[in-house]
C-alpha positions as CSV (number, residue, x, y, z in Angstrom):
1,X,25.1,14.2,12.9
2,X,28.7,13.1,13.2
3,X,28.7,9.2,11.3
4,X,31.3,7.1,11.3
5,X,31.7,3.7,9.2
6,X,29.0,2.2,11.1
7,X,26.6,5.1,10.6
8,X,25.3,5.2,14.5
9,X,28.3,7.6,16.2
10,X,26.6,10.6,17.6
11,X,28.4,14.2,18.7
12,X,27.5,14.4,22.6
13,X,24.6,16.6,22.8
14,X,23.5,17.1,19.3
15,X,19.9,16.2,18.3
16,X,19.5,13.3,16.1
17,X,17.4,14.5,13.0
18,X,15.0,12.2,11.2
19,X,14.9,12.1,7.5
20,X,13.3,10.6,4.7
21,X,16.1,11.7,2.1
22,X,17.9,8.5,0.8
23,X,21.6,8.2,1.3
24,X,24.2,7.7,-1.3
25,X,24.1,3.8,-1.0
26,X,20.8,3.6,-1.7
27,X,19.5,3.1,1.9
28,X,16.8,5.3,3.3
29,X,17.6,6.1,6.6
30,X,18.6,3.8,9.1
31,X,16.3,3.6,11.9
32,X,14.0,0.5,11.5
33,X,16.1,-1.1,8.9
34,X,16.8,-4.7,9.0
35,X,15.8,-7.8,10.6
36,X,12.6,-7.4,13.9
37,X,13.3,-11.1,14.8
38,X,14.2,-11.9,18.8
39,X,17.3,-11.4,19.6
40,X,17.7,-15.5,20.3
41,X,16.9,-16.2,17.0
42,X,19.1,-13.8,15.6
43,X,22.4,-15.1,17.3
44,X,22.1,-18.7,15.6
45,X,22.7,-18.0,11.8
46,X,20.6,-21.5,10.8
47,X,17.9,-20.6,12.8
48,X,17.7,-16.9,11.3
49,X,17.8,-18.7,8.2
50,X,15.0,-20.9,8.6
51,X,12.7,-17.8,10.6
52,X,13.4,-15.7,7.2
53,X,13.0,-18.6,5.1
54,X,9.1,-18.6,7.1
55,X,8.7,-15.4,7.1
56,X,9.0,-15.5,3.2
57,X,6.7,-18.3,2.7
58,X,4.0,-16.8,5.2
59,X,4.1,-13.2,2.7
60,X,4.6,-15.2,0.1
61,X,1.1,-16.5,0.5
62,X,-0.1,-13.5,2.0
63,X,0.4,-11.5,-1.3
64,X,-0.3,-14.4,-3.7
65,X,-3.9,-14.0,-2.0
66,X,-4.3,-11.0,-2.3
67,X,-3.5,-10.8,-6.1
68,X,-5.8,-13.7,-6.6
69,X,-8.4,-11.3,-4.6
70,X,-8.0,-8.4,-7.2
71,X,-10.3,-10.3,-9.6
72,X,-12.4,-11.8,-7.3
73,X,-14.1,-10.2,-4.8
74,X,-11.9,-9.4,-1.7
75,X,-9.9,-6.2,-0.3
76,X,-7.0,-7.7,-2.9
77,X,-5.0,-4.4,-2.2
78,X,-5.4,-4.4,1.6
79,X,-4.2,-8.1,1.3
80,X,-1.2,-7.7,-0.9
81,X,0.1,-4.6,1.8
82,X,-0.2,-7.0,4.6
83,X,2.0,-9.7,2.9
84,X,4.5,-6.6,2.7
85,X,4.3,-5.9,5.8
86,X,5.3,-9.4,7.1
87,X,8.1,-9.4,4.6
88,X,8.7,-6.1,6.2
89,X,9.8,-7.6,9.3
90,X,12.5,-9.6,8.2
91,X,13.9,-7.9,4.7
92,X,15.4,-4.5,4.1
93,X,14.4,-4.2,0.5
94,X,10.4,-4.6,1.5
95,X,10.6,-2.4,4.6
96,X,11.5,0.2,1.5
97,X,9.2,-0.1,-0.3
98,X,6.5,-0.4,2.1
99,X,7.9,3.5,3.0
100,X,7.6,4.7,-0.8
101,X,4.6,3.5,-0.8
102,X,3.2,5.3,2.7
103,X,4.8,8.2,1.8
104,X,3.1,7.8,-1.9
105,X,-0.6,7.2,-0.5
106,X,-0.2,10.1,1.8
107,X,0.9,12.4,-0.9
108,X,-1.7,11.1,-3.0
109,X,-4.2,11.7,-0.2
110,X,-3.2,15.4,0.3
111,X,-3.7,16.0,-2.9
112,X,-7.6,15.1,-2.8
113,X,-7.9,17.2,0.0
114,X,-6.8,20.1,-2.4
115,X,-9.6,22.6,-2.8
116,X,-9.7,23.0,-6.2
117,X,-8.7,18.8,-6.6
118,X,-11.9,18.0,-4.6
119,X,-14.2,21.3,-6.8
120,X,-12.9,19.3,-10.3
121,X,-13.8,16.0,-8.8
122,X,-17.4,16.4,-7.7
123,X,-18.2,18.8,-11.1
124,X,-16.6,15.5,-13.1
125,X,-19.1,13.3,-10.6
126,X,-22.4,15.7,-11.4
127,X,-21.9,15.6,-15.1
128,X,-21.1,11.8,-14.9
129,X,-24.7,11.3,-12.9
130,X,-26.6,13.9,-14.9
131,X,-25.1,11.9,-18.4
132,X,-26.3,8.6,-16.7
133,X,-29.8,9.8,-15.7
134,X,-30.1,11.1,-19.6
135,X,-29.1,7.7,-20.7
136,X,-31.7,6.0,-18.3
137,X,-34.4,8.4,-19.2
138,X,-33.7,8.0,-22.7
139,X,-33.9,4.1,-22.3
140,X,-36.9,4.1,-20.0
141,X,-38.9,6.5,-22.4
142,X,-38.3,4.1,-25.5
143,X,-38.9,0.7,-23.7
144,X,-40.3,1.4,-20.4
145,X,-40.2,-0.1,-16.9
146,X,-40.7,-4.0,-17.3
147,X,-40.1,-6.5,-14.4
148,X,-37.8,-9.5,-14.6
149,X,-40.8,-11.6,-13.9
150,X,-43.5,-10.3,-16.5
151,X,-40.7,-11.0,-19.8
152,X,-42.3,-12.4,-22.1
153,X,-40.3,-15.9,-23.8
154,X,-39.7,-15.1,-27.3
């Protein structure tokens, strides 16, 4: 691909190729980069302004939910990505990071699919179980099964 200063010249007839290798200045790739308001927003500067300046507040809250759901119960995680996401839309810097961390989860994710990965893991969950079920029996054999109801006050 043939780039000039603006980075979007093409040769005539050459095949654009999409990559995931980050450039010199730091910016990976250019496709999908940048601002996804409409187009009449984006010609008047204060109203750009004030869109990004809502688009901040509306992640802002987004994520700050979802960290407050880590603790408590709630798909805190889940949450958190979504406020990304909307800050995805409007800023470079979080439509970069949203992309390290795809590419991270889906690396992560073919590595559990690994054979030997998923033989470790389940031998690691069996020996878990079977050290639990000691424990239990162990506990159940010195004090035995008594209900909630039938303690006695002390």
């Amino acid at each position: 691909m043939n780039t000039g200063s603006s980075g979007t010249e093409r040769v005539p007839g050459e095949v654009a190729v999409v990559s995931d290798e980050t450039r010199a200045d730091g910016v990976q790739g250019d496709q999908g980069l940048g601002s996804k308001a409409p187009a009449f927003i984006k010609r008047r500067r204060a109203l750009h302004l004030s869109w990004q300046v809502g688009v901040f507040v509306v992640g802002l809250a987004v994520v700050v939910a979802g960290i407050v759901m880590l603790p408590l119960p709630g798909p805190g995680w889940v949450v958190i990505f979504g406020g990304m996401a909307i800050w995805a839309t409007e800023f470079v810097w979080a439509q970069l990071v949203l992309r390290w961390t795809k590419r991270k989860v889906t690396e992560a994710a073919q590595r559990a699919l690994d054979p030997k990965v998923r033989r470790r893991n389940i031998t690691l969950t069996v020996i878990g179980l079977v050290i639990v079920g000691v424990l239990v029996g162990i506990y159940l054999w010195k004090f035995g099964v008594v209900m909630p109801w039938k303690i006695k006050d002390q």
